[in-house]
Every structure is written in C-alpha cells, then in structure tokens.
NUVEXKOL-836460 format. One line per 5 residues: their letters; for each residue x, y, z of C-alpha. Coordinates in steps of 0.25 Angstrom, whole numbers, plus 5000, padded with zeros to 4 digits. Layout:
a> X/Y/Z; ...
//
This chain:
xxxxx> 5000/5000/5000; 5006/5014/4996; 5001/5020/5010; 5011/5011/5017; 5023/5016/5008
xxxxx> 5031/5026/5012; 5035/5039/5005; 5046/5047/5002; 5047/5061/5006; 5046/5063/4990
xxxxx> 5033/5056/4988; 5026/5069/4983; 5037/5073/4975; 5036/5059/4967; 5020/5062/4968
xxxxx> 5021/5075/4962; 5030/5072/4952; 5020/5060/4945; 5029/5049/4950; 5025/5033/4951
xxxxx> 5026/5028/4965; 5029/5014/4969; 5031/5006/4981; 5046/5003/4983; 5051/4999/4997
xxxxx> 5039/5001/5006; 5039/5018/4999; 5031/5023/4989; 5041/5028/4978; 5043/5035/4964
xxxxx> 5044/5025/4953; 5047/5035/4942; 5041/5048/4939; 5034/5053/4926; 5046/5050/4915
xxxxx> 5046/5036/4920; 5059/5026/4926; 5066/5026/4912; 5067/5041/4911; 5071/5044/4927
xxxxx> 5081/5033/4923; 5089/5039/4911; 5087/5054/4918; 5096/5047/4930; 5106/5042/4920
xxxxx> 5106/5055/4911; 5103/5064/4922; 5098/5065/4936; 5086/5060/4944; 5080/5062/4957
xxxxx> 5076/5049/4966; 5068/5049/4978; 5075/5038/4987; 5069/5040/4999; 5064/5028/5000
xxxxx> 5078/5022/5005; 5078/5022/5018; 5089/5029/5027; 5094/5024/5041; 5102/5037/5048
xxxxx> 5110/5029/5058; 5118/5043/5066; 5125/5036/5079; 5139/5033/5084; 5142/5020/5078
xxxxx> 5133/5021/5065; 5147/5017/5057; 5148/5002/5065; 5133/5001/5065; 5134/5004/5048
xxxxx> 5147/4994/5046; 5141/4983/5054; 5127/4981/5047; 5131/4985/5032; 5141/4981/5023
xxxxx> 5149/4991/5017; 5160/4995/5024; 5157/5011/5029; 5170/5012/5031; 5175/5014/5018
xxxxx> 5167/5026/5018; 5164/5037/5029; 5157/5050/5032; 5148/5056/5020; 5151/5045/5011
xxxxx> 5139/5034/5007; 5140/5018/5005; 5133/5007/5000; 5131/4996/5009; 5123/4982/5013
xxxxx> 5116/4978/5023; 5118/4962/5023; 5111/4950/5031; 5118/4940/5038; 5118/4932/5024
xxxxx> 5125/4943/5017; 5112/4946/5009; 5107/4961/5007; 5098/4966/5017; 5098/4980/5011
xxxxx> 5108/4988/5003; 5110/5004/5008; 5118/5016/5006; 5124/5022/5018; 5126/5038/5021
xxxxx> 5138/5041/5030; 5133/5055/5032; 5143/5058/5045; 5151/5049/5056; 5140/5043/5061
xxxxx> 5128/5047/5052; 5124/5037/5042; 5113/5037/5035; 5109/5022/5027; 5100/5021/5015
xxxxx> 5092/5006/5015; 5083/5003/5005; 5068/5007/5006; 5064/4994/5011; 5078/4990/5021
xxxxx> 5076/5003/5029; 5072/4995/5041; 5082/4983/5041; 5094/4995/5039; 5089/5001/5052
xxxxx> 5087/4988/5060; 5104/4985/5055; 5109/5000/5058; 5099/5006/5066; 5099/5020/5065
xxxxx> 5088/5029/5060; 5077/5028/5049; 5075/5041/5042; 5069/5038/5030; 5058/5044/5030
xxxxx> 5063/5057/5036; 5072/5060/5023; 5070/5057/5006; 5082/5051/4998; 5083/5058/4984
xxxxx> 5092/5052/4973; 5099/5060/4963; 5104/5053/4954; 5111/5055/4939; 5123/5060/4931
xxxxx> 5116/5074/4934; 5112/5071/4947; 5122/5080/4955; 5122/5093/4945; 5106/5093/4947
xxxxx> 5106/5091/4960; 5117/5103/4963; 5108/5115/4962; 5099/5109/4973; 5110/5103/4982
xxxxx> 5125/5105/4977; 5129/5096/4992; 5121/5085/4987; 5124/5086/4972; 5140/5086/4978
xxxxx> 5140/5073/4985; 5149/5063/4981; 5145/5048/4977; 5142/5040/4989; 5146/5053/4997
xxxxx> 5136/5059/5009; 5134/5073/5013; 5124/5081/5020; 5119/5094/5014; 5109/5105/5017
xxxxx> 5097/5107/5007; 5084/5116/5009; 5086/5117/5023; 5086/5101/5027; 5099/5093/5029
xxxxx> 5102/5082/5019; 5109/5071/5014; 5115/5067/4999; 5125/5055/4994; 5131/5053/4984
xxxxx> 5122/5039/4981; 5110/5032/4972; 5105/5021/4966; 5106/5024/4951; 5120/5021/4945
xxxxx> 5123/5037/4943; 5129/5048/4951; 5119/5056/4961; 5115/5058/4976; 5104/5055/4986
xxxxx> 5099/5063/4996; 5094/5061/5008; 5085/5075/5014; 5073/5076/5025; 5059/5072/5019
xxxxx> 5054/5086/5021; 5065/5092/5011; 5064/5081/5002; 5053/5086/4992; 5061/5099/4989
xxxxx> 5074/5093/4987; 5067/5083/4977; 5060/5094/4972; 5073/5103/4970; 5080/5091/4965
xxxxx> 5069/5089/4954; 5070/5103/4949; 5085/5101/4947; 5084/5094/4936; 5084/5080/4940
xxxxx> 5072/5071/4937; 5065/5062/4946; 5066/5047/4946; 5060/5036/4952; 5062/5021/4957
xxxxx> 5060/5014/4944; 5072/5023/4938; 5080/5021/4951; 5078/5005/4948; 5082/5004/4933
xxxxx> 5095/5014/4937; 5100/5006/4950; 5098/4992/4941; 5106/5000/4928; 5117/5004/4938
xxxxx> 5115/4988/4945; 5113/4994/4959; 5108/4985/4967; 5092/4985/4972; 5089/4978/4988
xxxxx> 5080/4967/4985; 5085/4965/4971; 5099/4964/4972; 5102/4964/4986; 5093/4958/4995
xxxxx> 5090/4944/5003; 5104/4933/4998; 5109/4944/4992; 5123/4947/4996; 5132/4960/4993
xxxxx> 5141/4951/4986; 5129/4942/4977; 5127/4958/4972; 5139/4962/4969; 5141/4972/4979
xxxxx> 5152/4965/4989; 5160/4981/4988; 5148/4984/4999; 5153/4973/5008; 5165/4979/5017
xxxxx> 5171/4966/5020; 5183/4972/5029; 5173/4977/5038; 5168/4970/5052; 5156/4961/5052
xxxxx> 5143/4967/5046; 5130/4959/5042; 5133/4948/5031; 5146/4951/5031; 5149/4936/5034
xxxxx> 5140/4930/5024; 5146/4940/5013; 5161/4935/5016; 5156/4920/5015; 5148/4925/5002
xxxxx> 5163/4932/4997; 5170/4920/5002; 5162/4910/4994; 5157/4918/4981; 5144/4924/4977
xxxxx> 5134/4913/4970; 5126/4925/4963; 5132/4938/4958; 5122/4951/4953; 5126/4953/4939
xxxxx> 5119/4962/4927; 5112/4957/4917; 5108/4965/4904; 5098/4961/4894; 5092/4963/4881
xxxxx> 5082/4971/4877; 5071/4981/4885; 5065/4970/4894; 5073/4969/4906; 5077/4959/4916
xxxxx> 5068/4958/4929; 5070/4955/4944; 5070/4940/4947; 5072/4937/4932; 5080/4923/4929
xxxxx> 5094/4924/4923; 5099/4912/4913; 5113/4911/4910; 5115/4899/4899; 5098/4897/4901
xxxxx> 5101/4894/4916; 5096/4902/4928; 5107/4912/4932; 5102/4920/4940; 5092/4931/4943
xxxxx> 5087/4946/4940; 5087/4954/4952; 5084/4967/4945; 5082/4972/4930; 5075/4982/4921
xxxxx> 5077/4988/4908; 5090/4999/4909; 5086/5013/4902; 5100/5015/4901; 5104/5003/4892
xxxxx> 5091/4999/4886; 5091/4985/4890; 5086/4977/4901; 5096/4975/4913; 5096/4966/4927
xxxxx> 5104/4963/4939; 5106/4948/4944; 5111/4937/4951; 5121/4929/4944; 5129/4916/4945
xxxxx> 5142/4925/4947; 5150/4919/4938; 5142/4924/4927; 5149/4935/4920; 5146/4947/4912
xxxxx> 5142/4946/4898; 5135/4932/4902; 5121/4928/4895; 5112/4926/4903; 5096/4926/4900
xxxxx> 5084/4933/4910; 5072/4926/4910; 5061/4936/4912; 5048/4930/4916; 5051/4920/4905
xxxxx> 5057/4931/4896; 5072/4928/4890; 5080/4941/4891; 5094/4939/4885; 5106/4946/4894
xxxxx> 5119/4946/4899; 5126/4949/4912; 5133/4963/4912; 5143/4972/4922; 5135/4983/4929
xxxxx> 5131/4993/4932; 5120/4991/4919; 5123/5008/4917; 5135/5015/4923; 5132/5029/4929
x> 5132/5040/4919
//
C-alpha cells in the first residue's frame, strides 16, 4: 500500500515535475520524469543529471571509538583512508555473504556518517549502532561530465569536492554535506542537507541546467558501469570475492564479521565469478535468465537490460570462473535464445 511507504523530502518536487512513482525499498520513489529513462540516461552520460537518493539510509555514529566500532563490523579497512575522505565498504555474515554493501562518510575524528541501502538501514544500525537520521535529511546526486560546472553557481564548495573526498559547507543558511561519490560510472557529487532546505536546493539545482533523472535511468547506468546492485549481485551466499570485489576486504586488519569465511574462501578459490556478458540485438538479458556455455548450463543473469550507450543488450552473471573473456555463451530467456559472449567491464567507461 503507498500510504505505508515512506517519502522523500523531494516528494512534491517529483510530483510537480510530472514524475512516475514507484515502490523501491519500502519508499515511494521517482521512476523517471517526463523524457523518460532513455533520455535521463544519455543526459547523464553527455551532461548532467540531478537524482534524489534519499532513500538511502544514513546512520550518523558521532562517539569516542566510532573508528573501532567501524573497522570491526565492516570490511574495508578505514584505515587507508581518514578525516574527510569517503570508502566503499561491506558488511558480511558469518559466511562471508553480503548482508549489505554501503559508503562511509568520514566527515571528522569521530564523526561518521554511513550510507546503507534503502531497505538494510535497520540491520546497519543494529551492527554499529549510532543514530538514524534518514528522515531528517535528503541525498541528491549530481552526477555527469557537466556535473561540477553546473553545480558551481549554486554551491562552488560542493562542486570542488574531490572523488571520494567529504567536506562540509554552508548553503542557504543550513549546514551541509557533499562527496565526492555516485552510483552511475561518471564524475559528480552527493549531497546530503536537512529535509526543510532540500526542496530549494533541488530546485536551485534544476535551474542550473541539470536535468532530473530518476530510478529506472540510475539502474540502466550503474549496470553500463557494472556496479553492483544489494539483492542482485551482493546479497544471501554471495561473497566479496564471488563479486569480484575482494579490494573491499582489508585483509591486514583485526578480525571483522566474515572475515574467516573470506580467508577459507581466498585460501581454497572462488567456485563462481561475476562476469559480463554482451549480446546481440535490442532484446536484452534479464535477472534469473540461464546462461549456456557449449548448450550446457553455466551459470545465471543477476541483472540485465538494454544499454543506451551501446545499443545492445547487456547482463551481469555468475560464471564457472575459468570461463574467459570473448567466451560464447547462449541466454535462454523464457525459452528465447539470445546469442553473446563474456566481456571485460565496466560495459561503458566514464565519459
């Protein structure tokens, strides 16, 4: 039922601007906007769009000891980092498996502010503790090759932040948060604001010159840019490793959730491997499709769709991981033959 969703400070911006709402993570969302996914997906790769993330959640953990608390639940190693830089990280089971994957903002000593997926918000705050302010704030994305020119006449201290930097800065009379960060393959920056100044900020943002783009868009550029998405390519069995992503695992650092299970895992070899397939023609690859290799079951679609970029279909999947690139291989969808073969990613390269 919508009336049980929750809503984004930006709900009547996404409203007013005509926009196609959806269920995505227990919120009620923006699908795309009036030129549709395919255009909001070429203007971020020509130029610059404008995504409301607020649905991701946000656990502020602000305490003495927020560094130990950090390194012994997640697996990256903070560490390598400090002070107003950002850094991908994992959140692992006891079996090594993905229970969520998340960004963390070292804003200052002990100030940390760590960005779960929509739906993982919960299980984050039960592993660090600290305080849920999601709703007290809105995440926009600005992301693009022009993403930082047209975001400077409205905030040159956002526009300046550096890739995977943190810094606060001061806009309309409200403290704020940007990062050098996103989900799409090309250069930009999030912000983080309070709810109440959000609406103007969007709005400013809009009247810059950068375009407004919603989930469905956000989807077919993470996929073109073979980011991972929780539930799709990290979730339940699914390691760090099996995803191709054992750089997030700081292995020189004390114990952590999974860590175990991932050094048996390194020790012994990964049985599956994410790989990316490309394949002919419009029609594209979808979620839980069978892949053949040699007209024998291979393996499985986690994600695919049609690229704008390239004008094929494309897919991520588990793999047998011998298999290597330039491999044949055959995607049975719903007893369709699509003809492929596995390729290097990212599908598209920024820019």
């Amino acid at each position: 039922m919508t009336e049980d969703l929750k809503r984004s400070p930006l709900d009547a911006e996404h409203r007013r601007l005509g926009a196609k709402m959806v269920a995505f993570g227990g919120w009620e969302m923006p699908l795309s906007y009036a030129d549709g996914t395919l255009a909001e997906h070429l203007a971020c790769r020509q130029h610059a769009v404008a995504f409301d993330v607020s649905h991701l959640g946000t656990v502020r953990v602000v305490e003495a000891g927020a560094l130990g608390t950090l390194q012994a639940a997640l697996t990256n190693d903070l560490g390598k980092i400090g002070p107003g830089r950002a850094q991908y990280t994992h959140l692992c089971d006891d079996d090594g498996s993905v229970l969520d994957d998340i960004i963390v903002w070292w804003v200052a000593d002990d100030w940390f502010d760590v960005m779960p997926n929509a739906s993982n918000t919960a299980r984050v705050l039960d592993a660090i503790g600290g305080d849920d302010i999601t709703a007290r704030r809105a995440v926009i994305a600005v992301q693009g090759p022009e993403a930082r020119r047209l975001l400077a006449p409205v905030s040159e201290a956002a526009a300046a932040v550096g890739r995977f930097r943190v810094a606060p800065f001061h806009w309309d009379g409200v403290d704020a948060l940007a990062a050098g960060t996103g989900y799409t393959g090309e250069d930009g920056v999030e912000i983080s604001i309070p709810a109440e100044a959000a609406p103007a900020l969007w709005q400013a943002i809009l009247a810059a010159g950068v375009a407004p783009a919603g989930l469905g868009a956000r989807d077919t550029l993470r996929l073109e840019a073979a980011l991972p998405l929780h539930g799709h390519e990290l979730g339940p069995g699914i390691t760090p490793l099996q995803a191709g992503l054992a750089w997030v695992v700081g292995w020189d650092k004390r114990a952590f959730r999974g860590k175990a299970a991932l050094e048996a895992e390194r020790a012994r070899g990964v049985a599956r491997r994410l790989r990316g397939l490309a394949t002919d023609g419009r029609r594209p690859p979808r979620e839980g499709s069978t892949v053949l290799i040699d007209d024998q079951p291979a393996g499985t679609v986690t994600s695919g769709n049609f690229s704008p970029v390239l004008g094929h279909g494309i897919a991520l999947a588990f793999l047998p991981p011998d298999v290597e690139a330039e491999q044949a291989v055959v995607v049975d969808v719903r007893g369709s033959a699509l003809a492929g073969r596995v390729v290097p990613t990212p599908f598209v390269k920024k820019g």
